[in-house]
Each structure stands twice: as C-alpha cells, then as structure tokens.
SERO-4910 file (N, C-alpha, C, O; in steps of 0.05 Angstrom, whole numbers):
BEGIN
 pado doro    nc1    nc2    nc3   cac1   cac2   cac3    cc1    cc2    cc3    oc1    oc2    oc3
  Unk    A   1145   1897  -1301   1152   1881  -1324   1174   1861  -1318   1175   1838  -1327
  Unk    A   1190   1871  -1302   1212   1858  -1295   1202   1833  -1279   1211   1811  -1284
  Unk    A   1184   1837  -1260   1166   1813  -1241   1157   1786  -1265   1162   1761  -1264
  Unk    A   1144   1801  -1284   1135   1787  -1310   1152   1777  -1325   1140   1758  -1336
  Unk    A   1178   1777  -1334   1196   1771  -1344   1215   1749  -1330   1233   1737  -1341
  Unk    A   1206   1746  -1302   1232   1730  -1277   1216   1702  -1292   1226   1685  -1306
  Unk    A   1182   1706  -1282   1158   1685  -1285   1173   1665  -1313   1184   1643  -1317
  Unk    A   1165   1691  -1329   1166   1674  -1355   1191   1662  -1365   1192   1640  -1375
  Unk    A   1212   1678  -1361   1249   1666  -1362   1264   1660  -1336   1287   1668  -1334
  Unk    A   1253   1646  -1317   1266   1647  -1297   1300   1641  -1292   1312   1649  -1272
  Unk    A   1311   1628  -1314   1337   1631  -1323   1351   1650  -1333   1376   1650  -1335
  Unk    A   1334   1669  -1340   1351   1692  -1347   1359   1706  -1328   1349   1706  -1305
  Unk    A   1387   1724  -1336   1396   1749  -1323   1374   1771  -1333   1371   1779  -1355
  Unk    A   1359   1777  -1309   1349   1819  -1316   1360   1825  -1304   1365   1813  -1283
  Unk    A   1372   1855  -1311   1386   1876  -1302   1359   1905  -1306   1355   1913  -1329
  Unk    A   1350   1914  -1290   1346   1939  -1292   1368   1962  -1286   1384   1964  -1267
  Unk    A   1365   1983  -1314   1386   2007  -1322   1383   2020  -1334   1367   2017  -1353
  Unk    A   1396   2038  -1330   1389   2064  -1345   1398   2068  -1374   1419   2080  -1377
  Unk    A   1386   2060  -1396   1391   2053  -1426   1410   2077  -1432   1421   2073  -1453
  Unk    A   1416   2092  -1423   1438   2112  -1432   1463   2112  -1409   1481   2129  -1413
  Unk    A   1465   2099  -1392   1491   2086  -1386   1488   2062  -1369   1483   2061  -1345
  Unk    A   1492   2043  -1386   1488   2013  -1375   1508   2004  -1359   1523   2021  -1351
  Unk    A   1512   1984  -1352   1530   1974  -1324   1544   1947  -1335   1551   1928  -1322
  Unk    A   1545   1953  -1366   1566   1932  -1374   1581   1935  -1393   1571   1946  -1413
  Unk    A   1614   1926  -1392   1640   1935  -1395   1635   1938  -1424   1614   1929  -1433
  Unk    A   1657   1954  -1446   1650   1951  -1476   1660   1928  -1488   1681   1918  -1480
  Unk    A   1646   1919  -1506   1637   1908  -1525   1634   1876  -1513   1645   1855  -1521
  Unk    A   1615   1882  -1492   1601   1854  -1478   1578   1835  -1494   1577   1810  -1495
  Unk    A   1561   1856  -1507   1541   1838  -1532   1545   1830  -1554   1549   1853  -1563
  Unk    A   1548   1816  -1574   1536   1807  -1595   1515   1824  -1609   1516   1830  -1633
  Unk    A   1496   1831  -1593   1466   1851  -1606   1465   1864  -1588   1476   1860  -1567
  Unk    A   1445   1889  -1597   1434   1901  -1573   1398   1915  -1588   1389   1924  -1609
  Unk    A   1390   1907  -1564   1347   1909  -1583   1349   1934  -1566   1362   1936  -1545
  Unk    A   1331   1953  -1578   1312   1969  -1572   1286   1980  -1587   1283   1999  -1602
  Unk    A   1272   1964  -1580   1247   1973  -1588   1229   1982  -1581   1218   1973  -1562
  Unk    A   1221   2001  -1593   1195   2015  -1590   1191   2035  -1576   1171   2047  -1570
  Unk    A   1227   2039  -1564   1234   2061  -1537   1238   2084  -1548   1228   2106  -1541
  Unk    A   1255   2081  -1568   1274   2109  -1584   1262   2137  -1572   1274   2155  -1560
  Unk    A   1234   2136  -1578   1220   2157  -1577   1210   2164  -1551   1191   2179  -1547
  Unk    A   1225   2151  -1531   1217   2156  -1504   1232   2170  -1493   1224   2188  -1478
  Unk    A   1263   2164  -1497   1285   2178  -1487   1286   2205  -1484   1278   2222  -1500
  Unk    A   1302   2208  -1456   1299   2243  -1459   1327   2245  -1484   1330   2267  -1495
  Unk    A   1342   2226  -1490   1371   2229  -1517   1367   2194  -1528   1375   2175  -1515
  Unk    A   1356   2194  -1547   1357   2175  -1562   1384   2174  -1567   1395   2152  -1564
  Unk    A   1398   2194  -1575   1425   2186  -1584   1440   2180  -1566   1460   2168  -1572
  Unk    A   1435   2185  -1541   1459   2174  -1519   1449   2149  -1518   1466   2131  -1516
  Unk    A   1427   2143  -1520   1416   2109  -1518   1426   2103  -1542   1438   2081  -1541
  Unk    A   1427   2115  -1571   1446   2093  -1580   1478   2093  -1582   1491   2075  -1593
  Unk    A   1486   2110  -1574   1514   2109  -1572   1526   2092  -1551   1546   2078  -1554
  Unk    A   1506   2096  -1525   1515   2075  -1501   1513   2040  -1504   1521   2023  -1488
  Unk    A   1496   2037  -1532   1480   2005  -1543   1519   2006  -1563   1536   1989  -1557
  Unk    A   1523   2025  -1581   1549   2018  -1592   1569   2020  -1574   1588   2011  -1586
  Unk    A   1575   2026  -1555   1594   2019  -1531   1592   1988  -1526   1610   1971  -1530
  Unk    A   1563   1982  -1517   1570   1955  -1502   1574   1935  -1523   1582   1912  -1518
  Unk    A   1567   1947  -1550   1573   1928  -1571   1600   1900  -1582   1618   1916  -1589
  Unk    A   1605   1891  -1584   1637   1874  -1599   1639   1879  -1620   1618   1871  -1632
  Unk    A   1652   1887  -1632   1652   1888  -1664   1642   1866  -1679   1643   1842  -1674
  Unk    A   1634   1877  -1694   1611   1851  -1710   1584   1847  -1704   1566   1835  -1715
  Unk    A   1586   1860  -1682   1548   1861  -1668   1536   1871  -1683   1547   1880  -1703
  Unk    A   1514   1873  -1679   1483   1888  -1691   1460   1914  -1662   1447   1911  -1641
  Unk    A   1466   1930  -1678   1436   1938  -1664   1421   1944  -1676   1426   1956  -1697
  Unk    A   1392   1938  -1666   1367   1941  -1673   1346   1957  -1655   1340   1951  -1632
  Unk    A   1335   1977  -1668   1317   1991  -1660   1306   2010  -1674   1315   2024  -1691
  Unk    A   1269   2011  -1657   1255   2022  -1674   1241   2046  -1656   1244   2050  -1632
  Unk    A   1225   2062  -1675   1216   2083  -1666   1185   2094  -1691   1179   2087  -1714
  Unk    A   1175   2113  -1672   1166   2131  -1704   1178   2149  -1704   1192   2157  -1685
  Unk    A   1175   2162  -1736   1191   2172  -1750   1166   2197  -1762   1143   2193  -1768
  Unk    A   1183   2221  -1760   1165   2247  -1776   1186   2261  -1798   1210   2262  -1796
  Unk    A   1170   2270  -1820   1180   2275  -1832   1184   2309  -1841   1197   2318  -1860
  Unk    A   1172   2320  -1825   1165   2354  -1809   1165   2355  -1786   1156   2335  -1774
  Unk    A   1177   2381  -1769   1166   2386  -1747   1149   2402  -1751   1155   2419  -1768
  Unk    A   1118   2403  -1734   1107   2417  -1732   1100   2432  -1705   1093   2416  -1688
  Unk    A   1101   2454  -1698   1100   2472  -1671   1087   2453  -1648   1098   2445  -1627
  Unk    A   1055   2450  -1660   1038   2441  -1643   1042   2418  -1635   1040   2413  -1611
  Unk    A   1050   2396  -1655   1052   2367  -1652   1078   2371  -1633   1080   2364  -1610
  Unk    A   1094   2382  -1646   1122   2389  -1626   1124   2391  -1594   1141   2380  -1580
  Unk    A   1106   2407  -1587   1098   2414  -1559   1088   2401  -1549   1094   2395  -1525
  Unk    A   1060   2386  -1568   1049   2366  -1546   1066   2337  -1542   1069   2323  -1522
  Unk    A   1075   2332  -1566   1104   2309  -1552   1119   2313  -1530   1121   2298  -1511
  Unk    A   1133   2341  -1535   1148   2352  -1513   1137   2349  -1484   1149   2346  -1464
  Unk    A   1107   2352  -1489   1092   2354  -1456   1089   2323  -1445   1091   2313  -1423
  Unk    A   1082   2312  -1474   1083   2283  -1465   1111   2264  -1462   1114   2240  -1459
  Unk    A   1122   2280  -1463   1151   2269  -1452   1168   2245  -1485   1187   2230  -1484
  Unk    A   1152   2251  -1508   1149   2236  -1530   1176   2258  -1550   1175   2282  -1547
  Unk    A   1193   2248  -1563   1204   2262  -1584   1211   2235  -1609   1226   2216  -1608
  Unk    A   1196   2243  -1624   1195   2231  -1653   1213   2243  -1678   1204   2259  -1694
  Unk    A   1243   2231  -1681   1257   2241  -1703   1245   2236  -1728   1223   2226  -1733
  Unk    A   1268   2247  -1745   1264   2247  -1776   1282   2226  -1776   1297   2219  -1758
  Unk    A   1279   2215  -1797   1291   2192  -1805   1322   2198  -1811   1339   2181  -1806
  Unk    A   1329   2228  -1824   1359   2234  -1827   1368   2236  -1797   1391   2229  -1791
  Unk    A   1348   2245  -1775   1364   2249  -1751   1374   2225  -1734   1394   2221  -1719
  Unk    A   1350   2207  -1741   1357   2174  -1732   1385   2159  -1742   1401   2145  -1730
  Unk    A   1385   2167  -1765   1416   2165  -1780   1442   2182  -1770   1465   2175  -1765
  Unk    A   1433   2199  -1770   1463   2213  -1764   1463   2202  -1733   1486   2196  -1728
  Unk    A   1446   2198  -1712   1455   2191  -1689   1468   2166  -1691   1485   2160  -1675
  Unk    A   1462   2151  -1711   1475   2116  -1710   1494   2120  -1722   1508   2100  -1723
  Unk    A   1507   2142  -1736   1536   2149  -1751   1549   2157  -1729   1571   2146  -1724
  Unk    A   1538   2180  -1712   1558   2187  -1683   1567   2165  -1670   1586   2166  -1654
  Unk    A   1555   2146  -1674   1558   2132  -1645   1568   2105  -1665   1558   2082  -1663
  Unk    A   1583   2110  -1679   1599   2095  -1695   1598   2066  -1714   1616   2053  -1724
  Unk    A   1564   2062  -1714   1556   2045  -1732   1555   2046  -1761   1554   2066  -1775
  Unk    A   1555   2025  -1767   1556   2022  -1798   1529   2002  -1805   1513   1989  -1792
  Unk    A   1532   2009  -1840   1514   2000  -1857   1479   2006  -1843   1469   1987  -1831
  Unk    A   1471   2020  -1844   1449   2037  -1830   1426   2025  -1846   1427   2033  -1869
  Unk    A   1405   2008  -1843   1389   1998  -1859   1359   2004  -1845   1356   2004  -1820
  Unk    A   1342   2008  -1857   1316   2010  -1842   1284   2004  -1865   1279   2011  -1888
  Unk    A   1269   1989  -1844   1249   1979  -1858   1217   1997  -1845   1207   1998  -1823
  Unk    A   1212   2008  -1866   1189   2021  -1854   1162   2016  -1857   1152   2020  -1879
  Unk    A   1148   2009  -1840   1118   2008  -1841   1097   2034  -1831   1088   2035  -1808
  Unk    A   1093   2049  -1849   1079   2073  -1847   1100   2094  -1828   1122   2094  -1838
  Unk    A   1099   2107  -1811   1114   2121  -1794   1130   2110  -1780   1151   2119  -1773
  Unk    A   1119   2089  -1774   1148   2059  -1750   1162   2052  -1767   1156   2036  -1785
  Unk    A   1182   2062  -1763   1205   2042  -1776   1226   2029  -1754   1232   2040  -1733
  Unk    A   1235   2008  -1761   1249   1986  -1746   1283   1994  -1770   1288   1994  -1794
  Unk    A   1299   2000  -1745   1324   2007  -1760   1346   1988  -1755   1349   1981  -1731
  Unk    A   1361   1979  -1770   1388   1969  -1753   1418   1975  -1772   1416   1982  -1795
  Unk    A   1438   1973  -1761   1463   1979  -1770   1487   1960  -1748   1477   1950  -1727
  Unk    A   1519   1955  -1754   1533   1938  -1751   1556   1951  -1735   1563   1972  -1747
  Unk    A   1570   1948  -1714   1592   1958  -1700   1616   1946  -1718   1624   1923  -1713
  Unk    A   1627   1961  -1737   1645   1947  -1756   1675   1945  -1740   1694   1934  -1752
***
C-alpha cells in the first residue's frame, strides 16, 4: 500500500508504524484518521490513546469501526480466531474518555459507525 501511496503522492511523507506507538513527539498533529482499523487492533484503545498523545490541543480524531451491540460466544470466538474484535459503542466511548478526549460524537450507518471527539 505504501508502494501505492509513494505513486500517487509522491510528495508526501509515509511513515510505516506501529499505530499503538508511533514515532512522533506529542502533540505533533492537528488530526489524526483511523479508519476502518479500530477493529483490527490487538488494543484499539492503545491505538487511540497513542492518536491522543500525538494530538495538539484543539485537534480532532477520527475513526471508525463496527460496532455490536451483544457479545455473543460464537460470534466472539470466531472474531477472536480471525484476529477481528468489534466493540460496543459504550466501550468505543469509554476508550476515547481514557485517552483524554472530549465531546465524543458518532454517526452511524447500520453497525459502522465513524466516531470522532476533540483533544481539549
């Protein structure tokens, strides 16, 4: 992806890293995106606590995931095997409260919801 990304932005900085401890000083961004990963992490919440680190006050992060609203054993396990863990929407919250964000807003389209909140 990264090969694909030089092509298409060849002006950009890519950095490949490890989304739960990145390689830049705090509060270096403005924003910080993650999308569509949440649910990939082996700790979503260290991925977003490490996004409110590199944050400046006044930034934004954004990111999305699906969202369940039960756990169920089976579905549970086979996430687990697939390396997949899908929160509840209160757990997606309380991780963006640990990790010291504010105003917690989220827009949902069926089970994806796209969340964001403010490094106050």
């Amino acid at each position: 992806m990264l090969a694909l990304a030089r092509k298409a932005a060849p002006g950009a900085m890519l950095v490949r890293a490890d989304a739960a401890a990145l390689p830049f000083g705090d509060g270096a961004f403005g924003a910080v995106v993650n999308m569509a990963a949440l649910d990939l992490y082996p700790s979503a919440e260290r991925v977003i606590i490490e996004s409110a680190r590199v944050l400046a006050r006044g930034g934004r992060w954004v990111g999305s995931t699906f969202v369940t609203s039960v756990r169920l054993p089976f579905l549970s396990a086979l996430a687990v095997a697939a390396g997949v863990r899908t929160p509840r929407l209160d757990e997606l919250a309380g991780w963006v409260e640990r990790a010291g964000l504010a105003r917690f807003a989220t827009a949902a389209f069926g089970r994806y919801v796209i969340a964001w909140a403010d490094k106050c």
